[in-house]
ZAMARGU-4260 file (C-alpha; in steps of 0.2 Angstrom, whole numbers, plus 5000, padded with zeros to 4 digits):
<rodrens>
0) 5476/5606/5252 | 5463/5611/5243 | 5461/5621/5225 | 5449/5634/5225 | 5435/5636/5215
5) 5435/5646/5200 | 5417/5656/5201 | 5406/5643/5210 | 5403/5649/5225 | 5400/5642/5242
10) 5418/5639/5244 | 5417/5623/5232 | 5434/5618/5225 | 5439/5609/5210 | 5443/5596/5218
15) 5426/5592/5225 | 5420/5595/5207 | 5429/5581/5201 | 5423/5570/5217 | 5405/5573/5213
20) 5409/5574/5194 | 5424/5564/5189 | 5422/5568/5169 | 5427/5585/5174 | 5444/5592/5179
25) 5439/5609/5186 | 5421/5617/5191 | 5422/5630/5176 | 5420/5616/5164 | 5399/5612/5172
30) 5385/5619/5164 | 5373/5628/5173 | 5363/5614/5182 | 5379/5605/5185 | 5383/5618/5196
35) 5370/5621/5204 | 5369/5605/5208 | 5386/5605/5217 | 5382/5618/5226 | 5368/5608/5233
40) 5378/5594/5233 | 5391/5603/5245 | 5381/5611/5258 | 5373/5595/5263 | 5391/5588/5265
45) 5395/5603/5275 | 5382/5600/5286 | 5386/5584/5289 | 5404/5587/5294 | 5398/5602/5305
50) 5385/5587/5313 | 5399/5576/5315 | 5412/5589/5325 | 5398/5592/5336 | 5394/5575/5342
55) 5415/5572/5344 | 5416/5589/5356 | 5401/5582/5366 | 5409/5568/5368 | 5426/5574/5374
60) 5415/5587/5385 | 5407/5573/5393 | 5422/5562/5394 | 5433/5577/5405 | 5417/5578/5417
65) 5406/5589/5409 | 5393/5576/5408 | 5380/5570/5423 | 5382/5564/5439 | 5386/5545/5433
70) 5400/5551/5423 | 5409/5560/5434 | 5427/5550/5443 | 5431/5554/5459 | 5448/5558/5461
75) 5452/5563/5477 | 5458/5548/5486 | 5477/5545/5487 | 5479/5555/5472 | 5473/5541/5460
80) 5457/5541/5447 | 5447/5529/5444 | 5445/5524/5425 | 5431/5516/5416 | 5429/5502/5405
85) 5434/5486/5415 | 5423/5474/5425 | 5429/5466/5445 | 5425/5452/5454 | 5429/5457/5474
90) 5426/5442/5480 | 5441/5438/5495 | 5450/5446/5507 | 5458/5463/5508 | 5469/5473/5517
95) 5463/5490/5521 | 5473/5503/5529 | 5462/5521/5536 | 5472/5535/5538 | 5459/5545/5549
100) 5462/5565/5550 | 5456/5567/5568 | 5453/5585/5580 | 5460/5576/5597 | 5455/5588/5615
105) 5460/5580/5632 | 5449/5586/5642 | 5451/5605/5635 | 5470/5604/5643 | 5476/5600/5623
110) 5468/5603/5607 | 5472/5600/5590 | 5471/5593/5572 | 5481/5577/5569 | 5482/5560/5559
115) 5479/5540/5566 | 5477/5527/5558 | 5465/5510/5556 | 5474/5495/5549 | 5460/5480/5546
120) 5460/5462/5537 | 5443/5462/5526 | 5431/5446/5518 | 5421/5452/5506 | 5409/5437/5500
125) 5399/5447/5483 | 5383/5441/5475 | 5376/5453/5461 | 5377/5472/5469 | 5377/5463/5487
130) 5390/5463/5499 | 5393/5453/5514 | 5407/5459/5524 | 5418/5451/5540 | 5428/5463/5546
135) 5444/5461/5558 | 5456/5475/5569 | 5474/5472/5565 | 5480/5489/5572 | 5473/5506/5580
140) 5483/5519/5581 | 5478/5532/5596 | 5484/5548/5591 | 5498/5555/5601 | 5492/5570/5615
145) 5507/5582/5613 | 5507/5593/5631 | 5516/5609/5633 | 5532/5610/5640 | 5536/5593/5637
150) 5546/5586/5623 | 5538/5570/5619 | 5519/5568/5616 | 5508/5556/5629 | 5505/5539/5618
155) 5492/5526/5623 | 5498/5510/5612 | 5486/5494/5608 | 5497/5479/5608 | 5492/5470/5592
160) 5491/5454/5601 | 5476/5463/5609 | 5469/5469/5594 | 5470/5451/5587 | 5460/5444/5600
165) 5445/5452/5596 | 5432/5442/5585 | 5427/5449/5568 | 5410/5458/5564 | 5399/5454/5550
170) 5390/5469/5541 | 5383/5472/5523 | 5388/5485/5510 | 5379/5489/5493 | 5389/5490/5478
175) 5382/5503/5461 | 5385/5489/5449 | 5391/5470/5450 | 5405/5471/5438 | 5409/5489/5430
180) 5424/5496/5439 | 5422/5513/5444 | 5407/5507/5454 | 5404/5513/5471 | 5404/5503/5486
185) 5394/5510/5502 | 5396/5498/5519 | 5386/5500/5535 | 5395/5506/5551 | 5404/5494/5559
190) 5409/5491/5578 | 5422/5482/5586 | 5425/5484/5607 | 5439/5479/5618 | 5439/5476/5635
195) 5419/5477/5636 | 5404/5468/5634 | 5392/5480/5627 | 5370/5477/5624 | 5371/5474/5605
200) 5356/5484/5602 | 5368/5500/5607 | 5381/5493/5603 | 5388/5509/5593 | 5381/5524/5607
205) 5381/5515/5623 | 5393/5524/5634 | 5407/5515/5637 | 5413/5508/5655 | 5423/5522/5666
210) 5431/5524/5685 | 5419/5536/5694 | 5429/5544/5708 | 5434/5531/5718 | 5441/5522/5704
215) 5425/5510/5705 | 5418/5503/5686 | 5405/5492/5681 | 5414/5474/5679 | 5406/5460/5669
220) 5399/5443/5682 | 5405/5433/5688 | 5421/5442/5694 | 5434/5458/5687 | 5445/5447/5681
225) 5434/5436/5669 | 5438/5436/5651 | 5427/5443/5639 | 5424/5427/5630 | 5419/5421/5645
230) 5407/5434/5654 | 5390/5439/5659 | 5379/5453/5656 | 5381/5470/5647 | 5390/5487/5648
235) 5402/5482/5660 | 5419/5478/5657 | 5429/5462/5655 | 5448/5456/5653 | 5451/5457/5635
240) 5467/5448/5635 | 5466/5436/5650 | 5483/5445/5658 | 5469/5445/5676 | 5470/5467/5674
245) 5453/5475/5670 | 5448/5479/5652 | 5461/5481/5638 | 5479/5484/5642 | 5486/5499/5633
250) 5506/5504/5635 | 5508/5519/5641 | 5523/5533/5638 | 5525/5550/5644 | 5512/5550/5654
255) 5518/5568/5664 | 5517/5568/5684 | 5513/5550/5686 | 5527/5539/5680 | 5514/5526/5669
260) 5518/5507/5659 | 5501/5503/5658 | 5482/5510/5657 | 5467/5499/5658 | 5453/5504/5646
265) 5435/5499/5637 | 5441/5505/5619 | 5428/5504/5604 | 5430/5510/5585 | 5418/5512/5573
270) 5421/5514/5553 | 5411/5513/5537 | 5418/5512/5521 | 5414/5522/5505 | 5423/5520/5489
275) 5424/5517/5472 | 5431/5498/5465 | 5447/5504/5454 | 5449/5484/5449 | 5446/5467/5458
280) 5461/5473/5467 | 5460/5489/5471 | 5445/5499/5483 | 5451/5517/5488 | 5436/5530/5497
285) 5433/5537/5512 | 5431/5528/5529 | 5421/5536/5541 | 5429/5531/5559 | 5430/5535/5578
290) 5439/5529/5593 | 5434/5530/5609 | 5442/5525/5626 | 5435/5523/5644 | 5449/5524/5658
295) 5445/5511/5671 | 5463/5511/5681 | 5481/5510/5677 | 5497/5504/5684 | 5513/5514/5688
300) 5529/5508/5682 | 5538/5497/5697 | 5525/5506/5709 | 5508/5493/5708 | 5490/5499/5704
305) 5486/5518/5703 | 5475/5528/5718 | 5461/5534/5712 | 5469/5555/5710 | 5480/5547/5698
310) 5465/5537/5689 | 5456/5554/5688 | 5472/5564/5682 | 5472/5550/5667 | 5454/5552/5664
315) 5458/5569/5663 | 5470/5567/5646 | 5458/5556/5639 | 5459/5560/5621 | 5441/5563/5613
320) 5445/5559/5596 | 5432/5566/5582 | 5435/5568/5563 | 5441/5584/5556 | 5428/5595/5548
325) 5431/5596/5531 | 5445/5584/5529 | 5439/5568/5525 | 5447/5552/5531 | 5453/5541/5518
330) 5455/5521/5515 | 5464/5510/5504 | 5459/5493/5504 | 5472/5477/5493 | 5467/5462/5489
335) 5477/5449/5498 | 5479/5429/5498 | 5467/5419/5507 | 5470/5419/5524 | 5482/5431/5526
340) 5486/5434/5543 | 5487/5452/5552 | 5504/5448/5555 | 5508/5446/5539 | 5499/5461/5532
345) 5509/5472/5543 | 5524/5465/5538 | 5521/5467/5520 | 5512/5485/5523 | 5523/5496/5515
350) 5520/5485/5498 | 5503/5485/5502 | 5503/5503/5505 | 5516/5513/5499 | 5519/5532/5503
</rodrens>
């Protein structure tokens, strides 16, 4: 600590007297223009130090988010934040995992705010703040229409055989930076359809094949049965798994009135990924998703095809499945080895995504 002056003023010590003067052992031994010297000497020190503390609070304003817009880390996604100062290379493929908060209504008859998910396999080739993107289905989850009066909810389950089939979509995304980690990573909107062939131009808003009334649909030349792979035209619907039923085969439970094993649907999801790069393994941001179904017939269990009533009565639980307002979705995508297969990302999904 610091002895007081003796008479100097300006708070200057004898210790700073011997710093600036070092013949001297206190600041009543100067002479007159010594000391006023020192004092002149000590304010511009004082100044400086005042200067200093300034620049080091700015900086520690900045660095807890009180600087602009670049500076700021976004930490709402899985309760983790992003932290400056490393650099990434994302080249490779990826595991992603959406967790969508959804509103679900069935036709008005059920209403109300719940969770899905969208499990996807990724290859991300970069090239500077460029981002081609292939991306692949390896599970959808329908949400769950809980019906009153009944114990267990109505599921609609995609086998993910079916899921597998489909071929991957390319699309493009835009990264802030090619190497700084924290950067954000922006894709387009991607579309993936099952059980349909839909005009690529309208691709994502064409409305997707349905039963009318008679539990008629559009089907795809040269016959119902044709695989998708295989068939002609557009917006018409195709045998996604070759198993010689219409569209997708979705497993059906607790379907209420109408004992049900399986419903025949066009099914399309869409998604776009915004994010930030935590590392050169690590995206985490929100995903921007939708899933749609169009009911083209279903099968009652032991019983053969539906009539058209009981097609209607399932067009009629139908989920229409929006994103909850307010609530974003979020996604978390981990690199994984070359050629990872869906398979084997589900069964390593809760190392990949732990809760």
């Amino acid at each position: 600590m610091r002895r007081p002056s003796a008479g100097a003023g300006d708070d200057v010590s004898d210790d700073e007297a011997c710093d600036r003067y070092p013949e001297v052992t206190h600041v009543a031994a100067l002479d007159t223009t010594r000391r006023a010297d020192l004092k002149q000497w000590y304010r511009r020190s004082l100044m400086s130090r005042l200067a200093l503390l300034s620049v080091v609070l700015s900086s520690a304003v900045a660095a807890c988010g009180g600087g602009g817009a670049g500076d700021m880390v976004d930490a709402r996604v899985f309760g983790e934040q992003c932290r400056p100062g490393g650099t990434f290379d994302i080249n490779g493929r990826a595991a992603v995992l959406g967790t969508l908060n959804v509103h679900v209504n069935a036709s008005g008859l059920v209403e109300v705010d719940t969770t899905a998910e969208l499990l996807l396999v990724i290859d991300i080739v970069q090239s500077g703040t460029a981002v081609e993107v292939i991306a692949g289905g390896c599970g959808i989850d329908i949400p769950d229409v809980p019906i009153a009066g009944q114990d267990q909810p109505i599921r609609f389950v995609v086998p993910q055989s079916t899921i597998e089939s489909v071929a991957g979509v390319t699309g493009d995304g835009a990264l802030s930076s090619p190497d700084q980690v924290c950067a954000t990573l922006d894709t387009e909107r991607f579309t993936l359809v099952l059980g349909a062939v839909l005009d690529p131009s309208t691709i994502g808003t064409a409305p997707l094949p349905e039963a009318d009334a008679n539990g008629n649909f559009r089907s795809c030349p040269p016959s119902a049965d044709t695989t998708c792979d295989l068939a002609i035209g557009s917006n018409c619907a195709c045998d996604q798994e070759g198993d010689g039923k219409p569209g997708t085969t979705l497993l059906a439970y607790n379907v209420p009135a109408v004992n049900l094993d399986e419903v025949y649907v066009a099914l399309r999801t869409q998604f776009a990924l915004s994010g930030e790069v935590f590392s050169s393994d690590l995206v985490n941001g929100e995903i921007d998703a939708t899933i749609e179904l169009g009911i083209l017939g279903c099968n009652i269990a032991g019983g053969g095809a539906c009539s058209a009533g009981q097609i209607g009565a399932v067009k009629n639980l139908n989920p229409v499945i929006t994103q909850q307002p307010g609530n974003p979705s979020l996604f978390r995508a981990v690199r994984v080895p070359p050629g990872t297969t869906c398979t084997q990302i589900i069964e390593m999904r809760s190392e990949l995504f732990p809760r």
